[in-house]
C-alpha positions in Angstrom: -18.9 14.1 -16.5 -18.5 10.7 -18.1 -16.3 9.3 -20.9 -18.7 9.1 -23.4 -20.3 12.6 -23.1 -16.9 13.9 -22.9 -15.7 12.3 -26.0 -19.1 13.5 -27.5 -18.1 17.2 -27.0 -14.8 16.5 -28.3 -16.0 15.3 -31.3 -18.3 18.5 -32.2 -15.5 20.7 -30.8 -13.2 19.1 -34.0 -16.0 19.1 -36.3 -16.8 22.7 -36.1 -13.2 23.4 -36.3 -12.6 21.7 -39.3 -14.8 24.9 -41.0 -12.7 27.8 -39.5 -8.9 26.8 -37.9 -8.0 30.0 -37.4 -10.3 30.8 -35.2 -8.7 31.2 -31.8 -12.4 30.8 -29.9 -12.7 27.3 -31.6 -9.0 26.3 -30.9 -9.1 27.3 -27.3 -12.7 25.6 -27.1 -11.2 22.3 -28.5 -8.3 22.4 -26.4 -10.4 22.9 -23.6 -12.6 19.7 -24.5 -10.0 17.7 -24.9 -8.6 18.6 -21.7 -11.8 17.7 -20.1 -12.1 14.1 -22.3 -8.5 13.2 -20.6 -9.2 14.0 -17.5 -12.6 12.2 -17.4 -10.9 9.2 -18.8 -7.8 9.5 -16.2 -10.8 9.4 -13.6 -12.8 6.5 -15.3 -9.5 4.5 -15.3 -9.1 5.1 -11.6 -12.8 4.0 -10.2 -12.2 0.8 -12.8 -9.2 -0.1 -10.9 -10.8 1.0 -7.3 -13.9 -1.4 -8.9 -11.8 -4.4 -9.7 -9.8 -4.2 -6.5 -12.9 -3.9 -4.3 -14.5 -6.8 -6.3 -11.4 -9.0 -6.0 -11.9 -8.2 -2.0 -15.4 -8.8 -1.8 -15.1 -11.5 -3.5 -12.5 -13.4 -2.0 -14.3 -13.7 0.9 -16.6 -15.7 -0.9 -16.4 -19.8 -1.9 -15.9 -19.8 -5.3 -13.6 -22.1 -7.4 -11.0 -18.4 -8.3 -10.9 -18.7 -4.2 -10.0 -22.1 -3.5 -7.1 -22.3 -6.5 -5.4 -19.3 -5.2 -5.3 -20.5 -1.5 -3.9 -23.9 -3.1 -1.4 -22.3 -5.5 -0.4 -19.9 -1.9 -0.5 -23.2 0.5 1.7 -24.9 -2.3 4.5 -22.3 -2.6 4.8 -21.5 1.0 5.2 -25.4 2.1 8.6 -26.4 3.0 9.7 -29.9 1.7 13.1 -29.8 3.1 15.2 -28.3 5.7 18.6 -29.0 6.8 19.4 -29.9 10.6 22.1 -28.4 12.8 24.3 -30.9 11.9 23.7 -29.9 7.9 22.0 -33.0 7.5 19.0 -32.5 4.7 15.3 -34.0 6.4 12.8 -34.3 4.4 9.9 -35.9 6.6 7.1 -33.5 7.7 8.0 -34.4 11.4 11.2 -33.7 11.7 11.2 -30.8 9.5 7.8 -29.6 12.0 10.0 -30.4 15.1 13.1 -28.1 13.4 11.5 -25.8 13.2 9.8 -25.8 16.7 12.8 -26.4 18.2 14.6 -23.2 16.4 11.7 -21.1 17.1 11.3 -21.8 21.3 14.8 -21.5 21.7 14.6 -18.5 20.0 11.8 -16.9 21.2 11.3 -18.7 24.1 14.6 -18.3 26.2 14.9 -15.3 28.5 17.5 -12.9 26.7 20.6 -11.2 28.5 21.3 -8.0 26.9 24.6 -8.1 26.0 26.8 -5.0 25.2 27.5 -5.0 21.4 31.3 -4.0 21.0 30.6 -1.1 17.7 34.0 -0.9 16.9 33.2 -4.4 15.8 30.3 -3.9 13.4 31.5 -0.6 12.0 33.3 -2.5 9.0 29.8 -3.8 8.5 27.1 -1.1 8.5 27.1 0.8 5.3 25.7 4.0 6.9 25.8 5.0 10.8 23.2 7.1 12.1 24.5 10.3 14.3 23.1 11.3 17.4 20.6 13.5 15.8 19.3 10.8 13.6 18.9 8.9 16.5 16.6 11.5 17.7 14.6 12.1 15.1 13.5 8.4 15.2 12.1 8.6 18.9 10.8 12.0 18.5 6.7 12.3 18.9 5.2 11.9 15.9 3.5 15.0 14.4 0.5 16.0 12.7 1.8 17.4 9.8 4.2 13.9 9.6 1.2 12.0 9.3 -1.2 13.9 6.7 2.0 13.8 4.7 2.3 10.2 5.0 -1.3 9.9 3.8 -1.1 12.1 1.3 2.0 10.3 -0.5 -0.1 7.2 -0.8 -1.5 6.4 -4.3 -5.3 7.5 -4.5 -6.0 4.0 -6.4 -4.5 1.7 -3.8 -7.2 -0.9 -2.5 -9.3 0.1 0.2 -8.5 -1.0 3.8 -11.5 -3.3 5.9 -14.1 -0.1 6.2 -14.0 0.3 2.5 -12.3 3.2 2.3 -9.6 4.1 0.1 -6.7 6.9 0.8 -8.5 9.2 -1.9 -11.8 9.1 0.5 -9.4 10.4 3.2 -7.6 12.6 1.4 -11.0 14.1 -0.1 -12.6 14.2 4.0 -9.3 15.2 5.5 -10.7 19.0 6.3 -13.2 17.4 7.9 -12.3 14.0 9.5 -8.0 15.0 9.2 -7.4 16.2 13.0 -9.2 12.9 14.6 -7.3 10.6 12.0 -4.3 12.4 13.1 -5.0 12.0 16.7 -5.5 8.6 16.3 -2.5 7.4 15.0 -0.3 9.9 17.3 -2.2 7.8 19.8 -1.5 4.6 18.4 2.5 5.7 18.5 2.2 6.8 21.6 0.3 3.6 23.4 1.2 1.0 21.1 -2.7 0.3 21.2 -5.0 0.9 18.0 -8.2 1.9 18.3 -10.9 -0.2 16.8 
């Protein structure tokens, strides 16, 4: 039912009970329409903003002048115009700010690592909580079917659709149907480290 034809039987639900308000029929009919009017326009409010999120996907993809702004305005805030050295000396040519950070990066990602033992005593003063043993567990445990309908059920219907075009309201409306292979799928995924496509 849509807004308008909602709003419609609201407004004749009213009018009639303007002639007879004690009428328990008519209040319980009115009450009813309204309900009804509220919860189409809770519902038109969520396709609008399913709408305007899938338009802003679609098109962003495309070469308009909205596009090419935003990537500017992104490119602009994420450059870095200065960095200081090791020796806390402040650079500010492209270069040498470049070659800083190549030179963090390989050393950091591209030396082979020792693993060292890590003293806890050390870091206790540190770490605001401390997991016990069973904590620890329950982090490496299997990952479970019911864990992961919960997880989709606790995201927002109205968030924007992922690359098939489908939002989490499609799946949680098609989870009797479609729920055990999504399931599988993402056990799988935690269990391989490999998602399938």
């Amino acid at each position: 039912m849509n807004v308008k034809m909602a709003a419609g039987f609201l407004e004749v639900a009213q009018n009639i009970l303007q002639f007879d308000r004690h009428n328990s029929l008519l209040l319980l009919l009115e009450h009813c329409c309204r309900l009804v009017y509220l919860k189409a326009s809770k519902l038109d409010q969520v396709m609008l903003r399913q709408r305007a999120k899938l338009q802003w996907l679609k098109g962003g993809d495309q070469c308009s002048k909205i596009f090419f702004r935003r990537v500017a305005t992104r490119r602009a805030n994420k450059r870095v115009f200065q960095i200081s050295d090791d020796d806390g000396n402040e650079q500010t040519d492209p270069t040498v700010i470049s070659s800083i950070f190549m030179d963090f990066f390989q050393g950091l990602l591209g030396e082979e690592r020792t693993d060292r033992a890590i003293d806890l005593q050390y870091l206790c003063p540190w770490a605001r909580y401390i997991l016990t043993d069973d904590e620890a567990w329950a982090l490496i445990r299997p990952v479970t079917t019911d864990e992961v309908k919960t997880a989709f059920f606790d995201i927002e219907e109205d968030k924007a659709p992922g690359p098939d075009g489908f939002s989490s309201g499609f799946f949680k409306a098609a989870w009797p149907v479609m729920g055990g292979e999504v399931s599988n799928a993402i056990i799988d995924f935690f269990k391989t480290g490999r998602l399938l496509k």
